[in-house]
Every structure is written in structure tokens, then in C-alpha cells.
C-alpha positions in Angstrom: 70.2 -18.6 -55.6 73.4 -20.6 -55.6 75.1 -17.6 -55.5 73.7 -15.9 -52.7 73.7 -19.0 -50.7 77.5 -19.5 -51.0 78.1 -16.2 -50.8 76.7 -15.8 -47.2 78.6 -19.1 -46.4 81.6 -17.5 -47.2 83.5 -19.1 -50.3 86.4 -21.1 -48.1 83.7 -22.7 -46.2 82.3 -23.8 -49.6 85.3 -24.9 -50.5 86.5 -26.8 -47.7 82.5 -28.5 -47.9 83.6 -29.4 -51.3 86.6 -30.8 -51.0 85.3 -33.0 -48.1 83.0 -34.4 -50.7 85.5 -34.5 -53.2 88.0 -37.2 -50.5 84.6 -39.0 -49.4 83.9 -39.8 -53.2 87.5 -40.7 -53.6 87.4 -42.9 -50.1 84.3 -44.6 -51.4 85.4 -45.1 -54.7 88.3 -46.7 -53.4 87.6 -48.5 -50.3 83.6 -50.1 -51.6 83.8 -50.6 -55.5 85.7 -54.3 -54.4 83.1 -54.9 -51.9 80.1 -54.0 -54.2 78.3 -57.4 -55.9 76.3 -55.9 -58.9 73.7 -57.8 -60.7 75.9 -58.7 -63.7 79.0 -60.9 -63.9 81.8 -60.7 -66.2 80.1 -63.8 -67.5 76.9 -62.3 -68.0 74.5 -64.1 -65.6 72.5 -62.3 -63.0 74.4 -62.7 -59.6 71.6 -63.3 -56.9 74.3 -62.2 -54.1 74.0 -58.6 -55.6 70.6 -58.5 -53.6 72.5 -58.1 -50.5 74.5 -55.7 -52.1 72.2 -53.1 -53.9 69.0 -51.6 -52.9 66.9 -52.9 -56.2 68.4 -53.8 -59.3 71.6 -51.9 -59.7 70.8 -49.2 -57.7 72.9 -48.4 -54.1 75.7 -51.1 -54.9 77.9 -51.5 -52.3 75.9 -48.9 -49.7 77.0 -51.1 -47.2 80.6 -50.4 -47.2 79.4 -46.4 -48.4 77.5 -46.3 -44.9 80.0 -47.7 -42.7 82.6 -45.2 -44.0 80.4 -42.5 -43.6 79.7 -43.7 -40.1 83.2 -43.6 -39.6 83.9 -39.8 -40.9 81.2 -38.2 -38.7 83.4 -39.4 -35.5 86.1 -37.8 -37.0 85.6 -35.2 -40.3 89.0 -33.7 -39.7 90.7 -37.2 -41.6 88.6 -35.2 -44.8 89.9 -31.4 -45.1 93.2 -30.7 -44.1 94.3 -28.5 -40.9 95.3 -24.9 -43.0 91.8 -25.3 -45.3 89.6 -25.8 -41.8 91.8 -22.8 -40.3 91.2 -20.5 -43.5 87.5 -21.5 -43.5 86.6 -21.0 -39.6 88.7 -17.6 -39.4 87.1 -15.5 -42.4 83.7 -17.3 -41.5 84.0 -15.2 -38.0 85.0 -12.0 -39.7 
């Protein structure tokens, strides 16, 4: 179960994992929504440029800029979770 699995984790790993995804999302949000062509204009008709944009239809928007940033991260997670949350996490992890 859930549970279990964050249980054996250790909860302050969890909870640094989580709030990495919680600044990613924020990032994204951010950084990609302005660089993100959807389907639809203000207007109302179809945008053919969103095809560069999205995967099909509206789906993956802006997965581009999503990628990129995510790209960016793995080189350095630490810009996600800060110093003292890492610290807690790694130290009761070893206990």
C-alpha cells in the first residue's frame, strides 16, 4: 500500500520528493504556460502553430519548454528542495 511504501521510505524523504514536485509544477507553470501555443485563440480559430506545441490536439502543450526545464533540474536537483529539508531527509533515512 501507499502506506507501507512511504513508510519504508521514511516520511521526510516523502516529503522532500513532494515538495520537489510541488517547485517543478510551480517552475513549469511559470516559466512554459507563455511559451505553450494551444489549439484555440482568444478569437476562436484553431491555431495551426499549436502543432508544434502539443502532442495531438490539446494534449502536452508547451512539453517543449516542460522538457527542457526538466533537463535542466536533473544536472542540478538541489535548485528544487532546500539545504535543511535534504539534510533532515538523508539523516533519518540512514537511521
Amino acid at each position: 500500500s501507499l502506506d507501507l511504501t512511504i513508510e519504508s521510505l521514511g516520511k521526510d524523504l516523502v516529503a522532500v520528493e513532494i515538495e520537489k514536485l510541488k517547485r517543478m509544477q510551480q517552475m513549469v507553470s511559470e516559466q512554459c504556460e507563455a511559451e505553450a501555443i494551444f489549439p484555440c485563440t482568444e478569437e476562436g480559430p484553431p491555431n495551426p502553430a499549436s502543432e508544434a506545441s502539443c502532442y495531438y490536439s490539446d494534449v502536452g502543450c508547451g512539453h517543449k519548454c516542460v522538457q527542457d526545464m526538466l533537463g535542466s533540474y536533473k544536472e542540478e536537483p538541489a535548485k528544487l528542495v532546500s539545504p535543511n529539508q535534504m539534510k533532515r531527509a538523508t539523516s533519518r533515512q540512514k537511521r
